[in-house]
C-alpha positions as CSV (number, residue, x, y, z in Angstrom):
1,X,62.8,-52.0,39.6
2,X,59.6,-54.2,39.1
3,X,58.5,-54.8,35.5
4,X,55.2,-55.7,36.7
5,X,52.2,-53.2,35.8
6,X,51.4,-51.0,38.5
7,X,47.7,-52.1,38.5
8,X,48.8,-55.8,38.9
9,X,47.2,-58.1,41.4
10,X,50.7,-58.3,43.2
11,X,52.0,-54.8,43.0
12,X,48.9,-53.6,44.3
13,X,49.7,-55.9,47.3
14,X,53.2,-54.8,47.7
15,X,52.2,-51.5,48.2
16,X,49.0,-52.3,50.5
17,X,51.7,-54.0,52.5
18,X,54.3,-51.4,52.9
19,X,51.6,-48.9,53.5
20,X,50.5,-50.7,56.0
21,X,53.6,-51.3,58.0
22,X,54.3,-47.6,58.2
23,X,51.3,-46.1,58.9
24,X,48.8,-49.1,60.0
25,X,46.0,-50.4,59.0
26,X,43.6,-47.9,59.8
27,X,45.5,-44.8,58.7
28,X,45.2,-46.5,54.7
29,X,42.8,-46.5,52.2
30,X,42.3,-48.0,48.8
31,X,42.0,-44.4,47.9
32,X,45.6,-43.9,48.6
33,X,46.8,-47.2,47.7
34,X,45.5,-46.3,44.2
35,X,47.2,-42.5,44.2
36,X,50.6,-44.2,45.0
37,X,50.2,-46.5,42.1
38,X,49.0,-44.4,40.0
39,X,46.0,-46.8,39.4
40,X,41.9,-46.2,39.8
41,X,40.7,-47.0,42.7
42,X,38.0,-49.4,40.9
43,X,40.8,-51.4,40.0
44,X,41.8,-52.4,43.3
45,X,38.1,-53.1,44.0
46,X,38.3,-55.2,40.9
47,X,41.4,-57.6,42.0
48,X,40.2,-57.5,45.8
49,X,36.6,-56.2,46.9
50,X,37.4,-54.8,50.1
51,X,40.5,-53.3,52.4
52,X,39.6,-56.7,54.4
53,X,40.2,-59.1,51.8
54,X,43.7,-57.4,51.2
55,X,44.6,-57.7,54.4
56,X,43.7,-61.7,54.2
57,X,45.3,-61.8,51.4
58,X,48.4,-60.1,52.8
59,X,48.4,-62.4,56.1
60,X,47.3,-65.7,53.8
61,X,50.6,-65.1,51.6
62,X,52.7,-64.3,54.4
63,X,51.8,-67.8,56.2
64,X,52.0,-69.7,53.3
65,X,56.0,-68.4,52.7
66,X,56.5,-69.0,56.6
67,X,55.0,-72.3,56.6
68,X,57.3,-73.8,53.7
69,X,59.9,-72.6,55.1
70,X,59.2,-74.4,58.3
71,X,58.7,-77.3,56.9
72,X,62.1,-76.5,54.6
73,X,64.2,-76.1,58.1
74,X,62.6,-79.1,59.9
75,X,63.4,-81.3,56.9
76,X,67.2,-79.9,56.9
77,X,67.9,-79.7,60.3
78,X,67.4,-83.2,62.5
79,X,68.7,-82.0,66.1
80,X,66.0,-80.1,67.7
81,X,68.1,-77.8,69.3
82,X,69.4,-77.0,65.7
83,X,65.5,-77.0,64.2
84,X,64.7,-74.5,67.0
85,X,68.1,-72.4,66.5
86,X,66.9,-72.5,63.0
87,X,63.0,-71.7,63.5
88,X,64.1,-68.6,65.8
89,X,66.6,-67.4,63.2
90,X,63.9,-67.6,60.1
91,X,61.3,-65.4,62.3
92,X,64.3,-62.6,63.1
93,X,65.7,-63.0,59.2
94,X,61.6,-62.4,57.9
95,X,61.9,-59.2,59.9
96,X,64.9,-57.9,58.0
97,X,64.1,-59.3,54.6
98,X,60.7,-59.6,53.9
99,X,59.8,-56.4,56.6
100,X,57.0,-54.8,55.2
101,X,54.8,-58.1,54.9
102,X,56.0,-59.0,58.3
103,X,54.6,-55.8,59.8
104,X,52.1,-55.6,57.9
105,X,50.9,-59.2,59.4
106,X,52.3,-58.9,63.0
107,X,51.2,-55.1,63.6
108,X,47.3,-56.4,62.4
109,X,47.2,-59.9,63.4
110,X,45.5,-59.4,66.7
111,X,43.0,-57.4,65.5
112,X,41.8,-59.1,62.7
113,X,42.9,-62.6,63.5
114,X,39.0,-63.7,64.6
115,X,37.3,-62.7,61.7
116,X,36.2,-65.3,59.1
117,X,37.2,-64.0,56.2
118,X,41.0,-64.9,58.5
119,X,39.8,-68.8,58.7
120,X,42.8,-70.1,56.9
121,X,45.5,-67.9,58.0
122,X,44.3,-68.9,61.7
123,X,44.7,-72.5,60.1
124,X,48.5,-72.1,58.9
125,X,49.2,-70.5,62.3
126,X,48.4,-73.0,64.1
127,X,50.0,-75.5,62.1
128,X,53.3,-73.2,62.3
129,X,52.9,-73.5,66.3
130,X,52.7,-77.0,66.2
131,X,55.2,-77.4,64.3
132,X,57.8,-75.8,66.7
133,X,56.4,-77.0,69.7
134,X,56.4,-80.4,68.3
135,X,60.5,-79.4,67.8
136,X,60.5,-78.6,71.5
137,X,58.5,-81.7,72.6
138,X,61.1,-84.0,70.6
139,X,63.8,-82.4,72.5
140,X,62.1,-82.9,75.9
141,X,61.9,-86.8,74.5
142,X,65.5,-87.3,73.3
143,X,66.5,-85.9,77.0
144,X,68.2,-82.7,75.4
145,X,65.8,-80.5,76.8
146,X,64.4,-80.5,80.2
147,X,60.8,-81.4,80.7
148,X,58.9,-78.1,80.7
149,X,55.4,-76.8,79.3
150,X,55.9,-76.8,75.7
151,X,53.0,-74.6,74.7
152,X,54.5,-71.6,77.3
153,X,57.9,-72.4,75.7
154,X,56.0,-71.9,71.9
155,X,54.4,-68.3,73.2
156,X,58.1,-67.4,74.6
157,X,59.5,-67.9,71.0
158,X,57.0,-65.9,69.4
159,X,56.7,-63.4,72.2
160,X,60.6,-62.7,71.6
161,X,60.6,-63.0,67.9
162,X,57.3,-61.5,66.8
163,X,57.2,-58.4,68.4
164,X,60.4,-57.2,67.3
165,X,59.4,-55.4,64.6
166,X,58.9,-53.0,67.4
167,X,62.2,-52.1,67.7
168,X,64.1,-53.4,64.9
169,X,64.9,-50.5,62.4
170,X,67.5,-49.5,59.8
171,X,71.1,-49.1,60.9
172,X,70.6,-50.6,64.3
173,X,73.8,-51.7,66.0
174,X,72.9,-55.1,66.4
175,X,72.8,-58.0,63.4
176,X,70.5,-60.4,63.0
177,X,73.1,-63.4,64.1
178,X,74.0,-61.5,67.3
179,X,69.9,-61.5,68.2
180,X,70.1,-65.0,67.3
181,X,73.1,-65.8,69.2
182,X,71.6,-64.2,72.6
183,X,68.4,-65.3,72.5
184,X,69.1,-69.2,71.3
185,X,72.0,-68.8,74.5
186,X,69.1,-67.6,76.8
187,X,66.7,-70.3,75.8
188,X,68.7,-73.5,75.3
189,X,71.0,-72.7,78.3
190,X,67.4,-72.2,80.2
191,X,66.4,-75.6,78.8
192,X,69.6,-78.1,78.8
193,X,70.6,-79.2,82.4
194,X,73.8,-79.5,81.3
195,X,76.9,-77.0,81.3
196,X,75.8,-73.4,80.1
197,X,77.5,-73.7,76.5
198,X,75.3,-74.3,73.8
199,X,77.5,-75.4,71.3
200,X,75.6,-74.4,67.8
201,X,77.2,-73.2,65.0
202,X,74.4,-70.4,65.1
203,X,76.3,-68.5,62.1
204,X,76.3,-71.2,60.0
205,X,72.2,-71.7,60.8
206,X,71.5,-68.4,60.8
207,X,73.8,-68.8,57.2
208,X,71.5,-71.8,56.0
209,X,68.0,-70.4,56.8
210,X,68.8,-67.2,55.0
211,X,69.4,-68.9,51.7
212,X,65.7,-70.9,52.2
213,X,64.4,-67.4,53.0
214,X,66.1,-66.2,49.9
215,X,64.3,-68.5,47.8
216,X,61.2,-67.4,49.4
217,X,60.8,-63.7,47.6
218,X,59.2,-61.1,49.4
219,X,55.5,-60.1,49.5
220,X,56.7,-56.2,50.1
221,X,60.3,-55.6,49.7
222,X,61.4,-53.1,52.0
223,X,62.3,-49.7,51.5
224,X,65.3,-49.2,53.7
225,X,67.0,-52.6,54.7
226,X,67.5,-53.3,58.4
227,X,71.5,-54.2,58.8
């Protein structure tokens, strides 16, 4: 149970967040926000101003845990077929253990993603696409990978990875190293124009990028946690 006070800048946010991810953006209100609190409404206009400028502030935060964590993975893993493993893994273990923020960001992010007030989140997320498809570029140098277009190969990893919130829910048959496990199969095997065995230790990565994930707490812990 939090010990922070309900009309806090980052309890209010938690509960934006997870209010967001179940019934959208649209469908909440700083009206509501404030009855599940407990709070006046004036005091969410007080920390934020606007539903808009939570929502930044939801997406900002979100990208600024992502990004150090990227940069975390990159640093600890050398082998780009390991950094990629790795990068795939942290966008699958976000959606498990920090699910309402991730959501909350990939349910909106579309939407809102032109708007000014969104000019640095637009910033981080394109520094978080260079950064894996400078991963798959390196690989396409060091002859691991075959040579391919690496910005179609970025969108295919966050095509897989970021609409899964879609479909990932609690007490589904599947874990989050068996997702891995397929999809890293898929992809490198796709990639490497040698034999169709990958040969990762994807449980052990999936194992390290969980503990820099760990030490990344969540913006909106989740209710129900997916298995």
């Amino acid at each position: 149970m939090s010990t922070r006070s309900p009309g806090s800048k980052d309890q209010i946010l938690r509960t934006f967040a997870q209010m967001v991810a179940e019934h959208g953006y649209d469908n909440v209100s700083l009206s509501m926000v404030a009855g599940e609190l407990g709070i006046s409404k004036g005091t969410i206009v007080h920390h934020y101003g606007t539903k808009d400028r939570m929502l930044e502030a939801i997406h900002h935060d979100y990208m600024k845990h992502r990004m150090a964590e990227a940069k975390e993975i990159v640093t600890d893993f050398t082998d780009p077929r390991e950094q990629l493993t790795a990068l795939i893994a942290q966008l699958m273990i976000t959606q498990r253990d920090d699910r309402a923020a991730t959501v909350a960001f990939a349910r909106e992010i579309a939407r809102f993603s032109a708007l000014d007030l969104m000019r640095d989140v637009r910033h981080m997320r394109g520094e978080y696409a260079a950064l894996l498809r400078d991963v798959i570029e390196r690989g396409m140098e060091t002859g691991q990978f075959r040579e391919a277009n690496s910005e179609l190969l970025t969108l295919q990893v966050f095509g897989m990875c970021n609409w899964s919130w879609t479909w990932m829910r609690p007490k589904m048959r599947w874990k989050v190293n068996e997702i891995v496990s397929a999809w890293v199969t898929t992809l490198l095997v796709g990639l490497d124009a040698g034999p169709n065995e990958i040969g990762l230790d994807v449980d052990g990565i999936v194992a390290a990028v969980e503990q820099i994930v760990a030490e990344s707490p969540p913006l909106a812990a989740p209710r129900a946690a997916v298995a």
